[in-house]
N, C-alpha and C positions, 0 to 999 in steps of 0.2 A: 495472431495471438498477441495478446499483452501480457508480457513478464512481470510480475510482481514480487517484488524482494522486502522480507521480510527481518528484522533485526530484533534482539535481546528478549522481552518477554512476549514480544505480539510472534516471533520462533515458538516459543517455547508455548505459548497457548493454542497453537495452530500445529505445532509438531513436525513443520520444514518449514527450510529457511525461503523460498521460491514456490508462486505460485503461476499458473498459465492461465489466464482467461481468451474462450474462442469470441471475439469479439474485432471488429473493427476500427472500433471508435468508442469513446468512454470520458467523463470529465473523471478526475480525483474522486470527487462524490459521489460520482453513479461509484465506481471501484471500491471506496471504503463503505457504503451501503449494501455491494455487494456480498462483502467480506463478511459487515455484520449480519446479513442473511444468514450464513452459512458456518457463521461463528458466533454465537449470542454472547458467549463472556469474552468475546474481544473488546476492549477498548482503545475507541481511535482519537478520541478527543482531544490528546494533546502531541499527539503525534506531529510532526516533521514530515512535508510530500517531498521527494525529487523525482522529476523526470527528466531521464538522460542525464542524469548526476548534475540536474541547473534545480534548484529550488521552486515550488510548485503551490498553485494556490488550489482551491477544489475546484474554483471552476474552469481549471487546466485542462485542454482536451491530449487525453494519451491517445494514440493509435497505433496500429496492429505493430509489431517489431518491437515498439519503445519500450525502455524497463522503466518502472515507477516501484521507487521504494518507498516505504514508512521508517521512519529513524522517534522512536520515543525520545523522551527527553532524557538525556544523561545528567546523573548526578553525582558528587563525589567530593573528596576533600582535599 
């Protein structure tokens, strides 16, 4: 299983903070394509990848155990 951790409004459009996919192996992009499968008004485009809390590109390969978050971009003043 890969853990998928979720933050601020991609939570809040998806409706948990954590997701599980039964999967072995995955880049970032098969993952966030998955997502948008399964979630059409998700937006992932400017989103932030980490795997294993190390910063992540799409063609990152996750496997089974690893947690990969999405962190949107925070704004503020």
């Amino acid at each position: 299983m890969i853990n998928v951790l979720l933050f601020a409004h991609l939570r809040e459009t998806i409706g948990q903070d954590q997701l599980q996919i039964d999967a072995e192996a995955m880049t970032v992009a098969d993952i966030k394509a998955w997502l948008m499968a399964r979630y059409p008004t998700l937006s992932l485009e400017t989103v932030m990848s980490a795997v294993n809390e190390e910063f992540a590109m799409d063609h990152t390969t996750v496997h089974a155990g690893d947690h990969v978050a999405f962190i949107p971009p925070i704004s503020g003043g």
